[in-house]
N, C-alpha and C positions, 0 to 999 in steps of 0.2 A: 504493500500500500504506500509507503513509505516512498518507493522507487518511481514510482505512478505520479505520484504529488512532483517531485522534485522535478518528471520529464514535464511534465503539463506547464510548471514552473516555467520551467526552461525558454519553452514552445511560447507561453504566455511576455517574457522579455522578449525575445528575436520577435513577436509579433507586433508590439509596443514600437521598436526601434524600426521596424519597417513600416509601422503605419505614421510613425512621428514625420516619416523623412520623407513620404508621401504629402501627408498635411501641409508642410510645410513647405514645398515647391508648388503646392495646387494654390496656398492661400498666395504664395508668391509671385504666381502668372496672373491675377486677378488686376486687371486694370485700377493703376492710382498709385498716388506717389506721396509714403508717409510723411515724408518730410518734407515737402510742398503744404499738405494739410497743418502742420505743426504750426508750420510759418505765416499762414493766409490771411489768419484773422493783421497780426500789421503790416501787410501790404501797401494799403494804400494811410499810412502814417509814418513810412519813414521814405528817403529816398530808392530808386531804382536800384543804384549798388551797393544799399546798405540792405536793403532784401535781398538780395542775388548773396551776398556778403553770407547773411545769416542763415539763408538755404543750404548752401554749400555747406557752412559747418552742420547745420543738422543732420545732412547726407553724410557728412564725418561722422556725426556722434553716434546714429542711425548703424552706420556700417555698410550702407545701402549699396558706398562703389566696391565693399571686396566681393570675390567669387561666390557664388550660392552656395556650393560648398561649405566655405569656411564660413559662412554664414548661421549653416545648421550647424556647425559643427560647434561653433558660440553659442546659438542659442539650445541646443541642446544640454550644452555644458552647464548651463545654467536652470534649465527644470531641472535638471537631477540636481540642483543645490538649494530649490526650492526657490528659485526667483523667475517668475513669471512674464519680468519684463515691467513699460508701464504704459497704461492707457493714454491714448494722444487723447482723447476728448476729455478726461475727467482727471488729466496730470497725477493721478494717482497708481500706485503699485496695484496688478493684478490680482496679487495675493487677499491684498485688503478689502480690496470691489468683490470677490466674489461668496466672499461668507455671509454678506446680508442675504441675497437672494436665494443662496442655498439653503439656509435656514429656516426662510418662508416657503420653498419649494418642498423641503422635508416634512417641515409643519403638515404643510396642505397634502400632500401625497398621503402621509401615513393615516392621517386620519376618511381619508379617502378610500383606502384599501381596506384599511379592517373595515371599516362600515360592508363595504361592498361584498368582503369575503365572510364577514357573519350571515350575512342575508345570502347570498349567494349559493353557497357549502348547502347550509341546511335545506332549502328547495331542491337543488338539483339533485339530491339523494331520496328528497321526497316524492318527486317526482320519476326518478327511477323505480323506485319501488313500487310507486301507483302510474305504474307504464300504463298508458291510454286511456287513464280516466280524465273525469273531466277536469280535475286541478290541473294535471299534466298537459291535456291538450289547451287549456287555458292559459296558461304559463308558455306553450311553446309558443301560440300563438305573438303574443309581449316579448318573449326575447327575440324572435323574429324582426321586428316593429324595431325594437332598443337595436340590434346587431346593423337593421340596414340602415337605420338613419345618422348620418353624420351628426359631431358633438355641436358643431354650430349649428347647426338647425335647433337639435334639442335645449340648445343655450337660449337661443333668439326666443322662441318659444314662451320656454320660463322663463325669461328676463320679461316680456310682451303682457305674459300672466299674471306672476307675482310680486314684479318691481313695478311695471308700470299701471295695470290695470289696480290690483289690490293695491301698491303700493306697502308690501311689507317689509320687501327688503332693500336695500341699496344696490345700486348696479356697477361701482368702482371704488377701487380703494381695500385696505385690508381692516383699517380702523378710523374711526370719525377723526376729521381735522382738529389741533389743538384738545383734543381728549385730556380732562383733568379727573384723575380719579386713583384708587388702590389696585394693588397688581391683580386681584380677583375682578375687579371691575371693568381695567383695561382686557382680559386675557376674556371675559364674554364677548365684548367690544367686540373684540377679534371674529369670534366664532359668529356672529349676529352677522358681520360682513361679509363672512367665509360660506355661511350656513347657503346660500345659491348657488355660488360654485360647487360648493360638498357636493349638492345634494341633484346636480348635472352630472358631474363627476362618478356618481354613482350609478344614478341612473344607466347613462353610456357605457359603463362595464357591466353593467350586471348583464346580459343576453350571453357573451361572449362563456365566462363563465359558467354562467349554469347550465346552458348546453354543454359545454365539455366535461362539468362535474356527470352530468347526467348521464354522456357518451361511456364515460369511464365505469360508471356503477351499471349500468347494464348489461355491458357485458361481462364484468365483475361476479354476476347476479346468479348469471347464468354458468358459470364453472362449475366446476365436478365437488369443488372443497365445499361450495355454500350447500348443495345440496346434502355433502356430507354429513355438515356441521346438524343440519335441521333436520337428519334423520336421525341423529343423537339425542333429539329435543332439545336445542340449544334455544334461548328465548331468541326471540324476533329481533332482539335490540341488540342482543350480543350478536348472532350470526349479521347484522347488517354496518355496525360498527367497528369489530372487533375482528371481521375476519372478510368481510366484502370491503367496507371504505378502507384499508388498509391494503389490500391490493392495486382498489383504483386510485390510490396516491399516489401511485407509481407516475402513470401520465401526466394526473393532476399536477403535479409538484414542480413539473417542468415550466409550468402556466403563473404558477404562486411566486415560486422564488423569483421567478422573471419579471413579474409582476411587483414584487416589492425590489427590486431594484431600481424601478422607474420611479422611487421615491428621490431620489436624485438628480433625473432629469428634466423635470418641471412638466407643465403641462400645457404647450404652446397656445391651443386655442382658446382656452380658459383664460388665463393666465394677460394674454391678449384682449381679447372680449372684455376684463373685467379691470384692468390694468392693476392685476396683482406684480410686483416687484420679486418673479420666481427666477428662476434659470434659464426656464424657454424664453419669456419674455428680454430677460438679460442676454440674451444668446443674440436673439433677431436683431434689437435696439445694435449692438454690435455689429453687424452684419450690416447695417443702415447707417450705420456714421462710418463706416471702414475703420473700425478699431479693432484693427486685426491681430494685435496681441491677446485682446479679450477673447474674440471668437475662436483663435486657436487653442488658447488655454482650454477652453471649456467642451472643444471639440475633442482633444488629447484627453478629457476628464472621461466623456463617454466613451471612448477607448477605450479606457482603463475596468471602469467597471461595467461595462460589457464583458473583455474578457475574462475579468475574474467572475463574474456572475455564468460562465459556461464552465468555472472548473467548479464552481462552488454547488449549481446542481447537479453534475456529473457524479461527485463525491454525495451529493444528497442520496442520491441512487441508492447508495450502500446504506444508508442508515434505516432506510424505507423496506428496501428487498434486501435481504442478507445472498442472496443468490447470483445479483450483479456485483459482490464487492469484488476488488481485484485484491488478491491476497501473497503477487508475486513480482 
């Protein structure tokens, strides 16, 4: 097992260094010129070759005239030491820019995903079990509906419903402006803001999961072990939890942990839509002002935990099935 982790290891840096060096030539042939940007705004407040002047040194400071090469080959030297670089729009270090957003995209994600996989899990087992009655046929109908419709439609929708029509909730922002109050006070604030995205955010995933919870327990249902177990007389609850959902986690599991990995990566249309301050939102805004330190940084992030979220449910595999472990 041991030897298994260290290759995956292995596979996981040589993947990293080839996709950095990728990134990093694609964001480079992208039309624009950072150190033209740096300088624009005094343009027209100093002379003609006192711009030309202070261009030229930001292409020096930049590094802009050595080889692309030797260019990765600095700026790579440099995430591996933990420096990011710094924002031409917001004169600050990358490192520093990107922990607020993260921490509202973490915020909003988790609570996003348990909601979605409490309710989610226990229908689509209940539904496998009561295969084609009419909760079941009712419910596939709904995840149907949820799976084809895009999250902005579903947004537009409840924002049209319950912000503008009712008026219950607000449509932007994470907490009221100038908010004066105690940290229990602020932290509902939040959720009062939050509570239309959550509750989109859920909506949008639930179809996806509980068909595939459902797919998995069905045929689960039907093996040789459940019938086994039930001609043992094993109760109804034990053979459907203890010895069917713990086979179909096999699949499922692939879907969860992947799933909660995207607690990291923010939630673009949302996030968008409602102008929460997350990581997709942080990502795009970059992408729109050419702040290509940002945008790579955060591009190299979902790299990172992509590939380790493919060795982390690989090895999930074995904790699930004792059958898939690798033990050589």
């Amino acid at each position: 097992m041991l030897k298994y982790i260290l290759k995956r290891l292995l596979y996981f840096v040589i993947l990293i260094f080839v996709m950095s060096f990728l990134t990093f030539m694609l964001y480079n042939m992208i039309p624009g010129d950072p150190a033209r940007v740096e300088v624009q705004s005094i343009k027209n407040k100093v002379p003609a070759e006192v711009y030309q002047q202070m261009y030229q040194q930001a292409r020096q400071r930049l590094g802009l005239d050595d080889p692309l090469l030797v260019r990765y080959g600095r700026w790579m030297g440099n995430i591996l030491k933990g420096d990011f670089g710094m924002s031409s729009v917001y004169k600050q270090p990358v490192r520093e820019l990107i922990v607020a957003p993260m921490k509202n995209t973490i915020f909003i994600n988790i609570f996003a995903i348990l909601i979605s996989l409490g309710i989610a899990i226990p229908i689509g087992i209940r539904c496998a079990v009561k295969q084609n009655s009419l909760f079941d046929n009712t419910v596939q109908v709904f995840t149907i509906v949820g799976y084809s419709l895009p999250t902005f439609i579903i947004a537009l929708v409840c924002i049209f419903l319950f912000a503008v029509k009712l008026g219950w909730f607000p449509v932007s922002g994470m907490t009221t402006p100038n908010f004066q109050g105690t940290a229990v006070e602020a932290f509902f604030d939040k959720m009062y803001h939050l509570a239309l995205p959550l509750f989109i955010m859920t909506i949008g995933s639930l179809g996806g999961i509980i068909r595939y919870v459902r797919a998995a327990m069905i045929d689960a249902l039907h093996m040789d072990y459940v019938k086994t177990a039930r001609a043992k007389g094993l109760k109804e609850k034990v053979v459907i939890y203890s010895h069917a959902w713990r086979n179909a986690l096999l699949p499922v599991i692939t879907i969860i942990i992947g799933w909660f990995l995207t607690i990291f990566s923010g939630s673009l249309v949302i996030e968008r839509m409602f102008n929460l301050h997350g990581m997709g939102k942080f990502y795009i805004d970059a992408l729109s002002n050419q702040d290509y330190n940002i945008a790579v940084t955060v591009q190299m992030f979902y790299f990172v935990i992509a590939s380790l979220g493919n060795i982390i449910i690989d090895l999930s595999y074995g904790l699930v099935d004792p059958r898939v472990r690798v033990n050589k």
